[in-house]
C-alpha positions in Angstrom: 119.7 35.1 104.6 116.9 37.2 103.1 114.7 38.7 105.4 111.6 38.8 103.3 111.9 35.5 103.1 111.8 35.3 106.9 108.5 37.8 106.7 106.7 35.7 103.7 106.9 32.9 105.9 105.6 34.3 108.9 102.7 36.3 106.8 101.9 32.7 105.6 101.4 30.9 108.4 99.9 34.0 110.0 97.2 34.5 107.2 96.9 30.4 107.4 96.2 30.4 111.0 93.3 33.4 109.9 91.7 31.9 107.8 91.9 28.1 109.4 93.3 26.9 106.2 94.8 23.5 106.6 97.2 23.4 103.7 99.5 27.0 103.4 101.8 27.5 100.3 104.9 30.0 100.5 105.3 30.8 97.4 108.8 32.3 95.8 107.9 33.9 92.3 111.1 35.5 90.4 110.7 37.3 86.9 112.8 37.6 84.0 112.0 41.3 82.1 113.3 43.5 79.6 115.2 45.7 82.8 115.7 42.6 85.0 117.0 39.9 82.1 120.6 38.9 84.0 120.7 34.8 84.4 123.0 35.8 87.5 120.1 37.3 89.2 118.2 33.6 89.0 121.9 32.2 90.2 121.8 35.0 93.6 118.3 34.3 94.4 119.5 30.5 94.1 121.9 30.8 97.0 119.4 32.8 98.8 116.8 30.2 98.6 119.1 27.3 99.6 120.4 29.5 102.9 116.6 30.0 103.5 115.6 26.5 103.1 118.2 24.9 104.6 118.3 27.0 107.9 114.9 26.9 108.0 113.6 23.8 106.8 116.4 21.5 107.3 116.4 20.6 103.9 117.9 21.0 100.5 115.5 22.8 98.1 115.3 21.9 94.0 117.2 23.9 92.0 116.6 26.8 89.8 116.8 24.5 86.4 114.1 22.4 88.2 111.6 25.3 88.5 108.8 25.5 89.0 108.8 23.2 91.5 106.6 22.6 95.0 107.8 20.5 98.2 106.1 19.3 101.1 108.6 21.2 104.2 105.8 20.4 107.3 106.6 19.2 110.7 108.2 22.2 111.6 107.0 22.5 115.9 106.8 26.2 114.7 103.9 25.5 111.9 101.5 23.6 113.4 99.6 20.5 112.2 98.7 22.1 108.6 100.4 21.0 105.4 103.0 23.7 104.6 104.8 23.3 101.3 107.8 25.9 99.6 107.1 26.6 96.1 109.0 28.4 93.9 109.1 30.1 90.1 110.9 31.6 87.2 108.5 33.3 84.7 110.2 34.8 81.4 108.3 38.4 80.8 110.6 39.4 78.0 109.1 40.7 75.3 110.2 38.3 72.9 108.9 35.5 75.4 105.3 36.9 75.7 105.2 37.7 71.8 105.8 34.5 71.3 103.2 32.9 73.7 100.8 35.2 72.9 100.5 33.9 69.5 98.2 31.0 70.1 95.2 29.5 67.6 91.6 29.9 69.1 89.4 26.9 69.2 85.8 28.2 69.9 84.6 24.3 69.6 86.8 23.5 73.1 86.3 26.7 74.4 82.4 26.6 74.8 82.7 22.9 76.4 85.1 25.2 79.0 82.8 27.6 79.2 80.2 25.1 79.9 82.5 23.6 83.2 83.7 27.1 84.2 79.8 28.3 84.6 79.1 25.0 86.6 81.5 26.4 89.1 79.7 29.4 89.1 82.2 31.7 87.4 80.7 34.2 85.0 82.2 37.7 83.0 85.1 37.3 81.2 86.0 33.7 81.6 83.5 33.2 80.0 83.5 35.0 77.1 87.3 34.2 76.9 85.9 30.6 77.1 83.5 30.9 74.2 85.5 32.7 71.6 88.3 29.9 72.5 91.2 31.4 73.8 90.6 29.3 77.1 89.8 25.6 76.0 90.9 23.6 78.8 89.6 23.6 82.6 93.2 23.6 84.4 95.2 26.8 85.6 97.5 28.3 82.6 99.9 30.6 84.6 103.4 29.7 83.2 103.8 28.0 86.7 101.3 26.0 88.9 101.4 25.9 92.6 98.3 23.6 93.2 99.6 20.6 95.2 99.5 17.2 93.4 97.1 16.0 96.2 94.7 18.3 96.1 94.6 17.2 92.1 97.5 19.9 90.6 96.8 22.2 87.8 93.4 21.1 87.1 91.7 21.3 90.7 89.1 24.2 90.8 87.1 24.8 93.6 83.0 26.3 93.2 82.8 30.0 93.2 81.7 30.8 96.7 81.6 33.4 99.3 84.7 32.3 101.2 86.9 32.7 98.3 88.7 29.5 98.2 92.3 29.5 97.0 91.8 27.4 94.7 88.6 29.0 92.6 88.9 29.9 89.1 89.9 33.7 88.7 90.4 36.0 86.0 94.6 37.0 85.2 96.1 39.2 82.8 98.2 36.7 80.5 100.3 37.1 78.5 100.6 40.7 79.6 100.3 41.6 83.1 98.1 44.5 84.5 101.4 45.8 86.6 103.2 45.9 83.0 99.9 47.6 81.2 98.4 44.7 80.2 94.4 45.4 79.7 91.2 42.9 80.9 89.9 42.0 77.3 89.6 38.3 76.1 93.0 38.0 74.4 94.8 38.6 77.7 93.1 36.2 80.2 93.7 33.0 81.3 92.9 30.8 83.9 94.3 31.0 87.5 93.5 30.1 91.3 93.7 33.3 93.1 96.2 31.9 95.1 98.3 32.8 92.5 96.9 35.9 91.2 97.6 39.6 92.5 94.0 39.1 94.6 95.6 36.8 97.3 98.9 38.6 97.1 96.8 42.3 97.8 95.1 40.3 100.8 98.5 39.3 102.4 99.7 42.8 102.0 97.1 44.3 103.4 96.7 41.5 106.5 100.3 42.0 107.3 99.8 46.1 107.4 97.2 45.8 109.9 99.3 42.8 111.9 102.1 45.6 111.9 100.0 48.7 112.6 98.0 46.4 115.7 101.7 45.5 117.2 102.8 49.0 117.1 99.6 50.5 118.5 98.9 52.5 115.7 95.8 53.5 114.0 
């Protein structure tokens, strides 16, 4: 078995416990690029996954043909009485796959009545404009994959901007181009995202589990 699959559990439930959160999501996100394109590397990280959840879990997880995909695993005496779900997903950053989904029509008429809904929650900058010249015309998260549990109201659930930055408030993400592969923060490369699944949330868990690390070895 994996173990940073081990550690991205235990920085999930550590960061849960943190922040008093009462739902967690662990969260296994594979990519298909220009270097990385091999179907066998989905088919490894397949077997992985299924020692991981199994062992672990107790369960079998979906398969990789059924991603993206998001199950309910609580009631483990280890996780206490939060929800905790194992999500996982297969995004396709080929070139030929982003030229492709980056050729979209704008329709400005959609994208103000976003905009209008995205500033009731409080979100302003880019969004917005994004919003207004139409390449965002619909108030629901546009990452290829969506980790927002059905319950909570899925793809479409948005929490008010706030100063306890919610998992599950609108944020800005570099789409169809990432910023890791160069992608730049303009209008035609934004979409919508919680920033539980954008780099923001993924920085935080970093830099929680640094400090966790550098606290148990008595460092500085």
């Amino acid at each position: 078995m994996r173990y940073q699959l081990l550690t991205a559990l235990a920085g999930t439930l550590s960061e849960a416990e943190e922040r008093g959160a009462e739902h967690a999501v662990l969260m296994v996100h594979e990519f298909l690029t220009d270097e990385r394109p091999d179907a066998e590397i989905v088919r490894d990280h397949d077997r992985e996954l299924h020692n991981f959840a199994t062992t672990v879990f107790g369960r079998e997880p979906p398969s990789a043909e059924q991603a993206p995909w998001c199950v309910d695993v609580s009631g483990m005496p280890w996780s206490g009485n939060r929800k905790l779900y194992l999500a996982r997903a297969i995004s396709d950053l080929r070139t030929s796959t982003l030229e492709s989904v980056s050729r979209v029509e704008r329709d400005p008429e959609r994208g103000r009545a976003t905009a209008a809904k995205l500033k009731a929650l409080g979100v302003k900058g880019i969004l917005i404009r994004a919003a207004e010249q139409g390449y965002i015309t619909q108030l629901a998260c546009k990452m290829p994959e969506c980790f927002c549990p059905e319950e909570l109201g899925g793809a479409c659930h948005f929490d008010p901007v706030n100063a306890e930055l919610s998992d599950w408030m609108p944020t800005l993400e570099h789409f169809p181009i990432s910023k890791r592969e160069g992608g730049k923060k303009a209008v035609e490369n934004a979409t919508l995202a919680p920033p539980l699944q954008s780099h923001r949330l993924l920085d935080k868990r970093r830099a929680f589990l640094r400090e966790r690390s550098q606290e148990d070895s008595g460092g500085p």
